[in-house]
PARO-902970 format. One record per residue (C-alpha): residue number from 1; residue in three letters; chain; x, y, z. Coordinates in steps of 0.05 Angstrom, whole numbers, plus 5000, padded with zeros to 4 digits. Each point is the difference from the previous one (the first is absolute). Layout:
NUM	ALA	A	X	Y	Z
...
This chain:
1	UNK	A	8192	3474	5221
2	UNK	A	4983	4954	4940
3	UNK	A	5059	4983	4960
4	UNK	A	4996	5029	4931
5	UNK	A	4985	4950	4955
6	UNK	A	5068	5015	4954
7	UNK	A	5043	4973	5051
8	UNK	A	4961	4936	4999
9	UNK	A	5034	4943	4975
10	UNK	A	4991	4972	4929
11	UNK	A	4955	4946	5025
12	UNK	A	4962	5038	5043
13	UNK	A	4984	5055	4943
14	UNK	A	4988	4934	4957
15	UNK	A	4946	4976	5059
16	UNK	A	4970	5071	5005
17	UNK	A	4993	4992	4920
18	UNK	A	4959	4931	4999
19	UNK	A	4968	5028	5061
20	UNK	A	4969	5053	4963
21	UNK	A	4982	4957	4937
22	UNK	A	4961	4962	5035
23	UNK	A	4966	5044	5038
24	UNK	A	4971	5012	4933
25	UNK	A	4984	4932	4980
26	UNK	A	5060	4981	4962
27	UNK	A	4999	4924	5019
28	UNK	A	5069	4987	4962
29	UNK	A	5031	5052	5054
30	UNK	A	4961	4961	5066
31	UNK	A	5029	4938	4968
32	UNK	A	5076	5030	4997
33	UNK	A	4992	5024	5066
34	UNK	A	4976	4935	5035
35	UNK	A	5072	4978	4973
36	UNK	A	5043	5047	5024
37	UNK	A	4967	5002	5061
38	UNK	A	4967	4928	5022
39	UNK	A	5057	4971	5031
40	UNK	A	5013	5056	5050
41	UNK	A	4933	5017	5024
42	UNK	A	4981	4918	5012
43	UNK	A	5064	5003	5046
44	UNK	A	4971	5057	5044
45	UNK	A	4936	4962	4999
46	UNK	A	5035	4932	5019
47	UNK	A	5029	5047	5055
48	UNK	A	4939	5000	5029
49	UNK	A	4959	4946	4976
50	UNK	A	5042	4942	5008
51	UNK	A	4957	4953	4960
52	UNK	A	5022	4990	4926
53	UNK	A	4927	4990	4972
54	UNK	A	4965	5051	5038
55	UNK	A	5055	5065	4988
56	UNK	A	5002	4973	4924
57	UNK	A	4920	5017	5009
58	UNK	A	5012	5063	5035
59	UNK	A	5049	5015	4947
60	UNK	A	4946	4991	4942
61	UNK	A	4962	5047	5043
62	UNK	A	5050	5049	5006
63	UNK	A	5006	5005	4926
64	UNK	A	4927	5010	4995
65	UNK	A	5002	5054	5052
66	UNK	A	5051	5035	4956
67	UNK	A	4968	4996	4933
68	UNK	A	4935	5031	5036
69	UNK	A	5046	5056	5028
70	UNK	A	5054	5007	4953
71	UNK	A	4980	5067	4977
72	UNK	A	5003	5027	5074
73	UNK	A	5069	4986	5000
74	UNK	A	5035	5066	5015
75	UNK	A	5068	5008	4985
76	UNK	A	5016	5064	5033
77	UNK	A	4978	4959	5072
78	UNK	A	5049	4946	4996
79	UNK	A	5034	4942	4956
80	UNK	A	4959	4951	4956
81	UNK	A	5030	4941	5038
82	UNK	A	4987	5034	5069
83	UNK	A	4927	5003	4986
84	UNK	A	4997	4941	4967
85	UNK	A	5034	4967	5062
86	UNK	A	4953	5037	5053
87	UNK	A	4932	4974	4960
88	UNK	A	5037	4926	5004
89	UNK	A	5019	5009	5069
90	UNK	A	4931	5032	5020
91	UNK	A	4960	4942	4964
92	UNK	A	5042	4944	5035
93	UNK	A	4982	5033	5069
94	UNK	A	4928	4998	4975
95	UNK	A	5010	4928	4980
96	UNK	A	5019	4980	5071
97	UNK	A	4948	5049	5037
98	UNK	A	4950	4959	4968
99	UNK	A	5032	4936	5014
100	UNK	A	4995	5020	5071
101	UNK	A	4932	5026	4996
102	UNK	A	4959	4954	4953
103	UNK	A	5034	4937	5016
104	UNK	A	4944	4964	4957
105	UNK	A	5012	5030	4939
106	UNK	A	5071	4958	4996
107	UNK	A	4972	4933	5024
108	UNK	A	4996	4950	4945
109	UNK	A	4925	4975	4977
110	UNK	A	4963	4946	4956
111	UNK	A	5008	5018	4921
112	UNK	A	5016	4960	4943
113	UNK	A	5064	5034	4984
114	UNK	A	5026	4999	5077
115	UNK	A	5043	4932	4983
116	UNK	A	5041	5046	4950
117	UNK	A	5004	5070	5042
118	UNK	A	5068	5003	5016
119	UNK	A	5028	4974	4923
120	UNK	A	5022	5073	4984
121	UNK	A	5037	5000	5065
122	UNK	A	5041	4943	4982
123	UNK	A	5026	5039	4939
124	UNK	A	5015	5057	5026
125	UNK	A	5067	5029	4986
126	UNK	A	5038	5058	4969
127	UNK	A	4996	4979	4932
128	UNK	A	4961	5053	4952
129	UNK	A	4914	5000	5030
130	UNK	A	4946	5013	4942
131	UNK	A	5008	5072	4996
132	UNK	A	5067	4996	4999
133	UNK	A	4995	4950	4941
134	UNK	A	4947	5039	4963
135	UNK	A	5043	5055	5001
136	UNK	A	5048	4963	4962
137	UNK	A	4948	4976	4950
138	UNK	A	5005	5035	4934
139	UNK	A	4933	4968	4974
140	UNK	A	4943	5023	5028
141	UNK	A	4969	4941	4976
142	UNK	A	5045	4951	5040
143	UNK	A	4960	5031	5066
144	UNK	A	4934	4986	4960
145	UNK	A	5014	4931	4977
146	UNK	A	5021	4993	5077
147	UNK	A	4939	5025	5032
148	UNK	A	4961	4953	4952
149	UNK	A	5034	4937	5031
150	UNK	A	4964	5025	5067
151	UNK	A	4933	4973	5029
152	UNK	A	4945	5061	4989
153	UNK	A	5009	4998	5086
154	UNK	A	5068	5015	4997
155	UNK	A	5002	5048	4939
156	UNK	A	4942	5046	5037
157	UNK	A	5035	4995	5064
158	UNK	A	5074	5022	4968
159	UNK	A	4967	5056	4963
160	UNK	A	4954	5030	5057
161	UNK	A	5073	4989	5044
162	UNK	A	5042	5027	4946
163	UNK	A	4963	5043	4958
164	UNK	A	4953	5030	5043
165	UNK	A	5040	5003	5055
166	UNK	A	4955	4964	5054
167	UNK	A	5024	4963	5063
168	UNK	A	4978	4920	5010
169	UNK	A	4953	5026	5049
170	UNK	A	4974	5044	4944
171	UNK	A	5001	4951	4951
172	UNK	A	4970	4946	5042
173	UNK	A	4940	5043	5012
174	UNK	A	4994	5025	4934
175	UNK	A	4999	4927	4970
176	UNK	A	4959	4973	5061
177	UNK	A	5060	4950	5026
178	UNK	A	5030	4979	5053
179	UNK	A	5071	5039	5015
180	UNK	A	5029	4939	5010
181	UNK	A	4976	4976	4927
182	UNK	A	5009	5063	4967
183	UNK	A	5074	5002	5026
184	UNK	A	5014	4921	4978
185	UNK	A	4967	5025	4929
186	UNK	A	5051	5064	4993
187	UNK	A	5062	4953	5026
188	UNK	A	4986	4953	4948
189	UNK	A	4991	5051	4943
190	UNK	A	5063	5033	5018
191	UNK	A	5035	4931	4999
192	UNK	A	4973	4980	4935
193	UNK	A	5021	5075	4973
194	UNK	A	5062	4992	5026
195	UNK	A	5019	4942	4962
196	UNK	A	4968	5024	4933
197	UNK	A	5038	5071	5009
198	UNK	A	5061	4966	5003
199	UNK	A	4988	4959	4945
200	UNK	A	4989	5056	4954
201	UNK	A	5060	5034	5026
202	UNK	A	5042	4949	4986
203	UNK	A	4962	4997	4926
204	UNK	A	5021	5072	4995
205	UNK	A	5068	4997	5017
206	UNK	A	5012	4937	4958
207	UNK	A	4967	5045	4946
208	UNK	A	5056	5059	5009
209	UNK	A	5051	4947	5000
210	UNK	A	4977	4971	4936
């Protein structure tokens, strides 16, 4: 039998509540619950996946997986985090099945950007990603002045990742790239957001201080 959700703790009640908002749309809620619940699900993804790079990419996927399908989220059928978990676990299975399957599609090939394709990996860590930071951002326009820093490459290939919630396959074919170039382009951006995020963060806070 389902638990009912009023026995759920306050965090899962709180999960259930972003869960919903964005199943709607409400960006502002997707970003809140990437926070609460990043860290967890890329730890049942590095479960599986062992690489760092590739379960931080089936980890972006994940999240677009649940934006697409927040709105299907049932709460009478089980927990927020237990369904979030499953779609993590389930796309990390996937992840590897195609390893196995379409060894090709993981090999490395000629691009200009191939000399630079594992610079996001190097950074990765557990300090705050990009929608973590933009969550934090109380002027919209920081995120606008940020996307403005970006090549017109990168910015199309964050937003059609981001905004319209495509895959790199998806966006690859959609902008007529190569994955591996497409990937390289989205690494970058993310870097390059990263940093700017912060930076208007730390403006912020300074601000409240002041």
């Amino acid at each position: 039998m389902p638990t009912p959700q009023r026995d759920w703790s306050e965090r899962s009640q709180e999960l259930s509540r972003l869960l919903g908002r964005a199943g709607v749309g409400d960006r502002a809620a997707f970003a809140a619950l990437y926070e609460h619940t990043s860290a967890h699900l890329l730890g049942v993804v590095l479960r599986i996946q062992r690489d760092r790079a590739q379960a931080e990419d089936i980890l972006q996927e994940v999240y677009v997986n649940v934006w697409r399908a927040a709105q299907s989220f049932d709460a009478a059928q089980s927990q927020p985090l237990t369904w979030l978990t499953s779609i993590a676990r389930n796309r990390a299975i996937d992840s590897l099945r195609r390893t196995q399957t379409q060894p090709q599609l993981q090999t490395s090939f000629p691009n200009p950007d191939n000399e630079d394709a594992d610079v996001y990996d190097t950074v990765a860590d557990n300090a705050p990603g990009p929608l973590d930071l933009l969550s934090r951002a109380s002027d919209a326009r920081a995120l606008a002045a940020c996307m403005e820093s970006l090549s017109a490459q990168q910015r199309q290939s964050v937003a059609l990742a981001f905004f319209d919630g495509l895959s790199h396959a998806e966006v690859a074919s959609n902008m007529r790239q190569p994955l591996g170039t497409v990937k390289s382009w989205v690494r970058r951006a993310l870097m390059s957001l990263k940093g700017c995020l912060e930076s208007a963060v730390r403006r912020d806070a300074d601000a409240a201080r002041g």
